[in-house]
DSSP file (Angstrom, degrees, kcal/mol; ACC not computed):
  #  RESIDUE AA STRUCTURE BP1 BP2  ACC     N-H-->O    O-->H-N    N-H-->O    O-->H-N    TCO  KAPPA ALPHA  PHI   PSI    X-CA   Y-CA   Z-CA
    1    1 A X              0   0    0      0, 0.0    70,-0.8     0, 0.0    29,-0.1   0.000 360.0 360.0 360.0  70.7   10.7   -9.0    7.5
    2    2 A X        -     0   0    0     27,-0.2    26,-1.3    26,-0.2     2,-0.3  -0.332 360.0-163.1 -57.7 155.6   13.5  -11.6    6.4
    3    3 A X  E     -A   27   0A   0     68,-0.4    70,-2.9    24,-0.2     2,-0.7  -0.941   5.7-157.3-138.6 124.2   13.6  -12.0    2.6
    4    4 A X  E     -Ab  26  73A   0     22,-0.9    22,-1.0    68,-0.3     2,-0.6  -0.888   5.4-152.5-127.1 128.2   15.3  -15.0    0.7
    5    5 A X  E     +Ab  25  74A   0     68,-2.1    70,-1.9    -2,-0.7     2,-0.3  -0.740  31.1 150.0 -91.9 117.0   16.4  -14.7   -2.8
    6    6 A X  E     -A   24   0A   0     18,-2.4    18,-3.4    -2,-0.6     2,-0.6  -0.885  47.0-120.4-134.9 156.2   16.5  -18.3   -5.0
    7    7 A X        -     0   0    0     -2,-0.3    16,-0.2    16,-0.2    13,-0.1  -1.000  41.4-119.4-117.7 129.5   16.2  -19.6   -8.2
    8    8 A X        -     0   0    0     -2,-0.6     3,-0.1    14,-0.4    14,-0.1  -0.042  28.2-116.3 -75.2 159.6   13.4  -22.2   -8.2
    9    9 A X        -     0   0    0      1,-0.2    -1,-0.1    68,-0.0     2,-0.1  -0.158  38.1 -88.3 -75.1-173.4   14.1  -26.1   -9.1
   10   10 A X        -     0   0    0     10,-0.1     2,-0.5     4,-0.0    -1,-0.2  -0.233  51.3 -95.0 -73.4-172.6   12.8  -27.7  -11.8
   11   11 A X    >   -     0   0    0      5,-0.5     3,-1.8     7,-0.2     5,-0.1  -0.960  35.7-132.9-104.2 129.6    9.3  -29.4  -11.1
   12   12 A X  T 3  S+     0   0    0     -2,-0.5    -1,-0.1     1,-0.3    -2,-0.0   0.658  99.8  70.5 -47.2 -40.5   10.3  -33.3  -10.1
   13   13 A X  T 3  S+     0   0    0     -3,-0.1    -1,-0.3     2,-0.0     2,-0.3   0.293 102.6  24.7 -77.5   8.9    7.7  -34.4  -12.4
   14   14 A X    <   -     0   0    0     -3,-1.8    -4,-0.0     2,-0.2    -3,-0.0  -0.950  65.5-125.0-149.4-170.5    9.3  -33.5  -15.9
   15   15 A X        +     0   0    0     -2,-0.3    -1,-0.1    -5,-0.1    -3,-0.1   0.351  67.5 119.5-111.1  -5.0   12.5  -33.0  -17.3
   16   16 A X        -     0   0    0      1,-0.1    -5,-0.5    -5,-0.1    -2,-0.2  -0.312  60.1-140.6 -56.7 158.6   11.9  -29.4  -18.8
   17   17 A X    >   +     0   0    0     -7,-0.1     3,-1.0     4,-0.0    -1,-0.1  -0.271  51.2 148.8-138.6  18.4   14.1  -26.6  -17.5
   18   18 A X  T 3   -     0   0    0      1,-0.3    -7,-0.2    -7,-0.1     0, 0.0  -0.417  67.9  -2.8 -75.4 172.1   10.8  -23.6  -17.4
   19   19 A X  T 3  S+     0   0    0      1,-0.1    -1,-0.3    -9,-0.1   -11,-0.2   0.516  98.4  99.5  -5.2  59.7   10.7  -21.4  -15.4
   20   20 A X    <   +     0   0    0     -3,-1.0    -1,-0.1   -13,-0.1    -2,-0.1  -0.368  70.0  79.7-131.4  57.5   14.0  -21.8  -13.0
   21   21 A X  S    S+     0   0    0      2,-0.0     2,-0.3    36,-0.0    -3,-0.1   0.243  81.8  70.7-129.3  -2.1   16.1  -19.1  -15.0
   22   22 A X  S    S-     0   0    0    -14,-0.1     2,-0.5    35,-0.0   -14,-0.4  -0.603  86.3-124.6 -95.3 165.4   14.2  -15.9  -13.1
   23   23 A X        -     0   0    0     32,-0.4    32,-1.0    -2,-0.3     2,-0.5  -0.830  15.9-130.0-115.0 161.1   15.2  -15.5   -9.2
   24   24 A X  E     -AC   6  54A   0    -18,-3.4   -18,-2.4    -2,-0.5     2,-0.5  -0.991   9.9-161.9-112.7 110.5   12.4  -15.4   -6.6
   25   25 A X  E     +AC   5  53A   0     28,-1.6    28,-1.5    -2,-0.5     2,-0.3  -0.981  32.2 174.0 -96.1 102.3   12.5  -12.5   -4.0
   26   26 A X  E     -A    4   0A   0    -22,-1.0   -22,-0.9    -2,-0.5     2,-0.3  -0.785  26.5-124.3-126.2 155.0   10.0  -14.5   -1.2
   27   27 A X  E     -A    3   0A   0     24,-0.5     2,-0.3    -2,-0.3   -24,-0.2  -0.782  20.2-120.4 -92.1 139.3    9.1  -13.1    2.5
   28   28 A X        -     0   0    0    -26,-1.3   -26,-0.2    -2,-0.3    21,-0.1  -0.791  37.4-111.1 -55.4 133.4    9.7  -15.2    5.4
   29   29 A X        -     0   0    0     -2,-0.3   -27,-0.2     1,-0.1    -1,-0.1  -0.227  30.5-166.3 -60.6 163.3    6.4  -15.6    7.0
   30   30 A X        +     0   0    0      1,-0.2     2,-0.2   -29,-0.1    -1,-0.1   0.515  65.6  39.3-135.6  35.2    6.5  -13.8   10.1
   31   31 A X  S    S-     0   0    0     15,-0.0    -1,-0.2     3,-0.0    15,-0.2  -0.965  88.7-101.2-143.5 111.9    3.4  -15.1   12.0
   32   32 A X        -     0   0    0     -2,-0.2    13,-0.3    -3,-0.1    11,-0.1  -0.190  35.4-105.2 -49.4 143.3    2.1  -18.6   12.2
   33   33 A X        -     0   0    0     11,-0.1     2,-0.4     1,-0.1    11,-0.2  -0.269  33.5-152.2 -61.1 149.8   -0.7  -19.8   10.2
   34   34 A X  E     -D   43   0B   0      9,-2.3     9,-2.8    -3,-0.1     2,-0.8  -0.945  11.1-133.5-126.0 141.1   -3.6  -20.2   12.3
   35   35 A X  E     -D   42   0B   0     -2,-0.4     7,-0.2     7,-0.2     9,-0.0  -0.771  27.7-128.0 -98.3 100.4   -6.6  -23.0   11.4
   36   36 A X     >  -     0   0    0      5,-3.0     4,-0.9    -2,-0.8     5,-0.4  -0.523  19.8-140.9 -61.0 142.0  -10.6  -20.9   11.8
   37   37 A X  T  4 S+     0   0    0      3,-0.2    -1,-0.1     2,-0.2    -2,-0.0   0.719  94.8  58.9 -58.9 -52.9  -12.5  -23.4   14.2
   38   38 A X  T  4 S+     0   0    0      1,-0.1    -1,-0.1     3,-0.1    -2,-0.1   0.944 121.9   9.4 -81.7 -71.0  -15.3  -22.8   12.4
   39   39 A X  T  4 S-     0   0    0      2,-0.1    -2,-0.2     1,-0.1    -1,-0.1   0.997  88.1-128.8 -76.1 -46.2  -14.6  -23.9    8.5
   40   40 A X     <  +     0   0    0     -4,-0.9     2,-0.4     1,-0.2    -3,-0.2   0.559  60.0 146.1 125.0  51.0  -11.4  -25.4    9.4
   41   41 A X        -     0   0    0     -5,-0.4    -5,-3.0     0, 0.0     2,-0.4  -0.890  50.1-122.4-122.5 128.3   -9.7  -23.2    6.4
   42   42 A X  E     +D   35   0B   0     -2,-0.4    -7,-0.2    -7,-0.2     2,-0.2  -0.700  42.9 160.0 -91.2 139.9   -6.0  -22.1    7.3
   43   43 A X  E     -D   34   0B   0     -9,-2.8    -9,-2.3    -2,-0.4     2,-0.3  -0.725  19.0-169.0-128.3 175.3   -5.4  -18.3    7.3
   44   44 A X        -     0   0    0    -11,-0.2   -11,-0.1    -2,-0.2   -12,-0.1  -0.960  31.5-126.5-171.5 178.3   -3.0  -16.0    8.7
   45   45 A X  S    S+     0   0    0     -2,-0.3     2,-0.4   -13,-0.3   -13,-0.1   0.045  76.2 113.1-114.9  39.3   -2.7  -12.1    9.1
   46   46 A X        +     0   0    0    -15,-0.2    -2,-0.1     1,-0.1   -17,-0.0  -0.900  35.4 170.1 -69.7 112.7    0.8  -12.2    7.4
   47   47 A X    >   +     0   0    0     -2,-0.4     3,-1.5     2,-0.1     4,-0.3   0.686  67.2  70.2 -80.7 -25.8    0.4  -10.4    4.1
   48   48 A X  G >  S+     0   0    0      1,-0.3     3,-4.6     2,-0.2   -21,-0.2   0.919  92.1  70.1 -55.1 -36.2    4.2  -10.1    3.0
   49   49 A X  G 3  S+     0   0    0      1,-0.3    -1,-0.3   -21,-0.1   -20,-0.1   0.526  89.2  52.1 -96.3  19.2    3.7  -13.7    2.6
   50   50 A X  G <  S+     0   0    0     -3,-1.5     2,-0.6   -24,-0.0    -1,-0.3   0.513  89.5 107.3 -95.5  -9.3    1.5  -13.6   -0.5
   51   51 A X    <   +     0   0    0     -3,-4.6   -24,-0.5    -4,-0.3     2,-0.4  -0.576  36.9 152.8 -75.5 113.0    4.2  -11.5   -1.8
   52   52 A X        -     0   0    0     -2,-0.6     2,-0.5   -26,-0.1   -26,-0.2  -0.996  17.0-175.7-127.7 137.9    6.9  -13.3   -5.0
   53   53 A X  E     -C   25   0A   0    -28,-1.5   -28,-1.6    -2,-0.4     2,-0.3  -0.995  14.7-136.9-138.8 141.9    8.2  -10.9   -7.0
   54   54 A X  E     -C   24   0A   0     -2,-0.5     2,-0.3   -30,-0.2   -30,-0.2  -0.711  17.3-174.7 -88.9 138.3   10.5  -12.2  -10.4
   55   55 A X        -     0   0    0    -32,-1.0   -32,-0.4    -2,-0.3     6,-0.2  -0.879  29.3-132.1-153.6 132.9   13.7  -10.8  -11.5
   56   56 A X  S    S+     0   0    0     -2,-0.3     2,-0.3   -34,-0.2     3,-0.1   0.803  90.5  23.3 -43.1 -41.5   15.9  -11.8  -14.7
   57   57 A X  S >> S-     0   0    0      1,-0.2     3,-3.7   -34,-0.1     4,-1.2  -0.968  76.7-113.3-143.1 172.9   19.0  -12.0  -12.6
   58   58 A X  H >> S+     0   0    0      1,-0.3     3,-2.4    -2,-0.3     4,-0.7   0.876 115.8  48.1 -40.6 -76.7   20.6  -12.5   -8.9
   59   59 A X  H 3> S+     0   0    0      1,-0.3     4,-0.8     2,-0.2    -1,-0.3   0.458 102.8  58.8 -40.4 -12.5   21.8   -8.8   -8.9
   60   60 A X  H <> S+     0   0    0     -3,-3.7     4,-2.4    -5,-0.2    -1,-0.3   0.824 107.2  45.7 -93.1 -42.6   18.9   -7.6   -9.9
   61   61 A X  H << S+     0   0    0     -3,-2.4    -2,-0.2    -4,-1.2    -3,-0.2   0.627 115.0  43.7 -39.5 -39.9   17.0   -9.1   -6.9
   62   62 A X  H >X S+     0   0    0     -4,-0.7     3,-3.5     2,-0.2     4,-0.8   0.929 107.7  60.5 -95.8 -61.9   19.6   -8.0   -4.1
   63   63 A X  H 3X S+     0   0    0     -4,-0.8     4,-2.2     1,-0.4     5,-0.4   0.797 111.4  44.4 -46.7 -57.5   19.9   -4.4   -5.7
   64   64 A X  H 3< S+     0   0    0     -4,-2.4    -1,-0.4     2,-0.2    -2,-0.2   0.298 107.1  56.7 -84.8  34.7   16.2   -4.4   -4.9
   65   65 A X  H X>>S+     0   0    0     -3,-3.5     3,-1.6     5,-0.1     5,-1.5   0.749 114.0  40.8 -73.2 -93.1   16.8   -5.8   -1.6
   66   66 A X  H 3<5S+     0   0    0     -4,-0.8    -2,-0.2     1,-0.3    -3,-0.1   0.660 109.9  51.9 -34.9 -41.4   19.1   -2.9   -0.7
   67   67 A X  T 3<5S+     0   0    0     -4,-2.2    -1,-0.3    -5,-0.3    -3,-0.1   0.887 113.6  43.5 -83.0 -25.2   17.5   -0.2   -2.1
   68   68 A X  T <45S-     0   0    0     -3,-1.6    -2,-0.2    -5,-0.4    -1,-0.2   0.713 110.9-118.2 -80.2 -12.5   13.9   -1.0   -0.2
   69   69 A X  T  <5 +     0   0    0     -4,-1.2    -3,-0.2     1,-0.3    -2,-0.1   0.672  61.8 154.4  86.1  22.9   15.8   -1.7    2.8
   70   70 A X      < -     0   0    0     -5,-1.5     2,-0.3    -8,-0.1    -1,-0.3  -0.578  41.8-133.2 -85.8 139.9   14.6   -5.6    2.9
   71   71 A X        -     0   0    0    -70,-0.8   -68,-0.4    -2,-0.1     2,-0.2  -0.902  35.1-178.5-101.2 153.6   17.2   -7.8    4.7
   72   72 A X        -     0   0    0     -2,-0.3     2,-0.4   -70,-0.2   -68,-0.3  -0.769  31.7-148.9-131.8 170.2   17.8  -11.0    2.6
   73   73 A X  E     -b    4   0A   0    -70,-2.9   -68,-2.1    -2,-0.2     2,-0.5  -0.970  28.7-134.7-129.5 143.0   19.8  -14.2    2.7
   74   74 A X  E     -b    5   0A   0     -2,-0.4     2,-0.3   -70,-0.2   -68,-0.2  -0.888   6.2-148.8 -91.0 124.0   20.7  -15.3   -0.9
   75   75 A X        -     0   0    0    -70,-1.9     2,-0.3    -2,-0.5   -68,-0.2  -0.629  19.1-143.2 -86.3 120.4   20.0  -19.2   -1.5
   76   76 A X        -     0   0    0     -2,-0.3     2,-0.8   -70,-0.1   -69,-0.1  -0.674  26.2-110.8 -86.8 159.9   23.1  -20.2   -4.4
   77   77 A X        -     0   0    0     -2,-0.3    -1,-0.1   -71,-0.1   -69,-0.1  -0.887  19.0-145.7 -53.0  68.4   21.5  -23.0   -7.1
   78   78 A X        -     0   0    0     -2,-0.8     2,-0.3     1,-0.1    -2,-0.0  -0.630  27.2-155.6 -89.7 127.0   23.2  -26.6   -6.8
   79   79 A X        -     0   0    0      3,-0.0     2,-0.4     0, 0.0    -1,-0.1  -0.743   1.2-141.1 -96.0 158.4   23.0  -27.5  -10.5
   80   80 A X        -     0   0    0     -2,-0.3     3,-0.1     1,-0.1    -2,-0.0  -0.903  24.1 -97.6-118.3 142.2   23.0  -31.0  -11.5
   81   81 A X        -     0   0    0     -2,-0.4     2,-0.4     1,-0.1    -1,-0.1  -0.020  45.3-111.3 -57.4 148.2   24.7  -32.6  -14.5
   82   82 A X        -     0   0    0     -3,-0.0     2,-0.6     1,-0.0    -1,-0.1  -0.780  20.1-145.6 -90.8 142.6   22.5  -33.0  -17.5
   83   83 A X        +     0   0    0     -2,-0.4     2,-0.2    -3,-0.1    -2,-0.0  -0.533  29.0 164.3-114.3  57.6   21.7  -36.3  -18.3
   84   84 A X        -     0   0    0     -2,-0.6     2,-0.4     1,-0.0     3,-0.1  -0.398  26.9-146.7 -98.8 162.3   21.5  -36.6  -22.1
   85   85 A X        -     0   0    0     -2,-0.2     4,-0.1     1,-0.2    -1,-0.0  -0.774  22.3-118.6-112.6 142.0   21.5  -39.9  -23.5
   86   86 A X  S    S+     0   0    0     -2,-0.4    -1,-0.2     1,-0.2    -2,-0.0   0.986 109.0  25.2 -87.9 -53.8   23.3  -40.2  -27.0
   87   87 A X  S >  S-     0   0    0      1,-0.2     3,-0.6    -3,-0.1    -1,-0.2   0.734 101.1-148.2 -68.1 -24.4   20.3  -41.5  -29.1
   88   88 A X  G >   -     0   0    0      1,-0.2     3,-1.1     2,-0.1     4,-0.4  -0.372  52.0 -37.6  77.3-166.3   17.5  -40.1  -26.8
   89   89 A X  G >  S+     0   0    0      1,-0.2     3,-0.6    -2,-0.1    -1,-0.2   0.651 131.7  68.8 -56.9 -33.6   14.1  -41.6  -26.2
   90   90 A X  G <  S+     0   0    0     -3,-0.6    -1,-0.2     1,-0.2     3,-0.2   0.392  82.2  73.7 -85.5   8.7   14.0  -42.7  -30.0
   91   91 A X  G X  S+     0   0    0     -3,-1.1     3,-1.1     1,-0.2    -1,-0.2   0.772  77.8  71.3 -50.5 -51.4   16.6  -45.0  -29.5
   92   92 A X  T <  S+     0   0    0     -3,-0.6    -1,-0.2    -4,-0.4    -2,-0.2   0.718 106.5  40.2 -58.5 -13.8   14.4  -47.3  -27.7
   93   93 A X  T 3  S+     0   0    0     -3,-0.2    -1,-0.2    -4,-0.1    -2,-0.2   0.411  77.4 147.2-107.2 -11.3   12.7  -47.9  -31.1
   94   94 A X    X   -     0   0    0     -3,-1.1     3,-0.7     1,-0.1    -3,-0.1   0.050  36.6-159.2 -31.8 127.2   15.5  -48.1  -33.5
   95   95 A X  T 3  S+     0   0    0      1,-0.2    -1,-0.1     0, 0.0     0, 0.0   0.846  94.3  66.0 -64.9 -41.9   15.2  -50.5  -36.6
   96   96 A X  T 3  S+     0   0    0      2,-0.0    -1,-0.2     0, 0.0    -2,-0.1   0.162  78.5 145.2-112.6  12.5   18.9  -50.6  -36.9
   97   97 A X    <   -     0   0    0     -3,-0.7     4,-0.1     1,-0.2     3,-0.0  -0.294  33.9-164.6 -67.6 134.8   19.3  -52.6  -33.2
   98   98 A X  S    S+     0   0    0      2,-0.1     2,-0.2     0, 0.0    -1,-0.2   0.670  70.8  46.4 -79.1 -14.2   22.1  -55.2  -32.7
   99   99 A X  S    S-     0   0    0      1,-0.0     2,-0.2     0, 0.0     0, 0.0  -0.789  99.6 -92.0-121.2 164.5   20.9  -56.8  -29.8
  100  100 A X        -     0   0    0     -2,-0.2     2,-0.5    -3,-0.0    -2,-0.1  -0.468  41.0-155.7 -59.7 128.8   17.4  -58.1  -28.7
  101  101 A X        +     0   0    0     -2,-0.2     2,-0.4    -4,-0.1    -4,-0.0  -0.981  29.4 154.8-107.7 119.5   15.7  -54.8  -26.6
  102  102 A X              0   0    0     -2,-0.5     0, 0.0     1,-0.0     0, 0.0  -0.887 360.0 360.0-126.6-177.6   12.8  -56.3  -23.9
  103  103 A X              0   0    0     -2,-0.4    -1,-0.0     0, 0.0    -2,-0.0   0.219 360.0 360.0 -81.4 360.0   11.6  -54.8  -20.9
């Protein structure tokens, strides 16, 4: 019952920064999923892996690694430079433009 401790990305589709400031305490599964013949709906008789549990920081996540006995591997963050633009999005609409703006 491996356990790996992250902080989640952002979601690719916006540029908001919710929820990836908690850490993620997740189960490796430790059984393959299996597909019933019959509905064709994948199950599996894993339960840990319905298990996510949030915690405000790293340390707070491995301390409760350690104390339950869970072995973990901790996953480190690669942050990426912010990408702020000196006028912002309302730039693109400025009155005060020196040059011609097209598409």
């Amino acid at each position: 019952m491996l356990a790996k401790i992250y902080q989640p990305a952002r979601n690719a589709m916006t540029s908001g920064q919710a929820k990836t400031k908690t850490w993620v305490l997740e189960f490796s599964p430790e059984e393959a999923r299996k597909i019933d013949p019959l509905m064709g709906w994948t199950s599996s008789g894993d339960m840990n892996s319905q298990v996510r549990l949030m915690f405000e920081t790293k340390d707070a996540a491995v301390d409760y690694a350690t104390s339950e006995g869970i072995p973990y591997t901790v996953f480190e963050p690669q942050k990426r430079k912010q990408n702020v633009r000196s006028g912002g999005y309302g730039d693109n609409f400025a009155t005060n433009r020196r040059t011609v703006w097209t598409h």
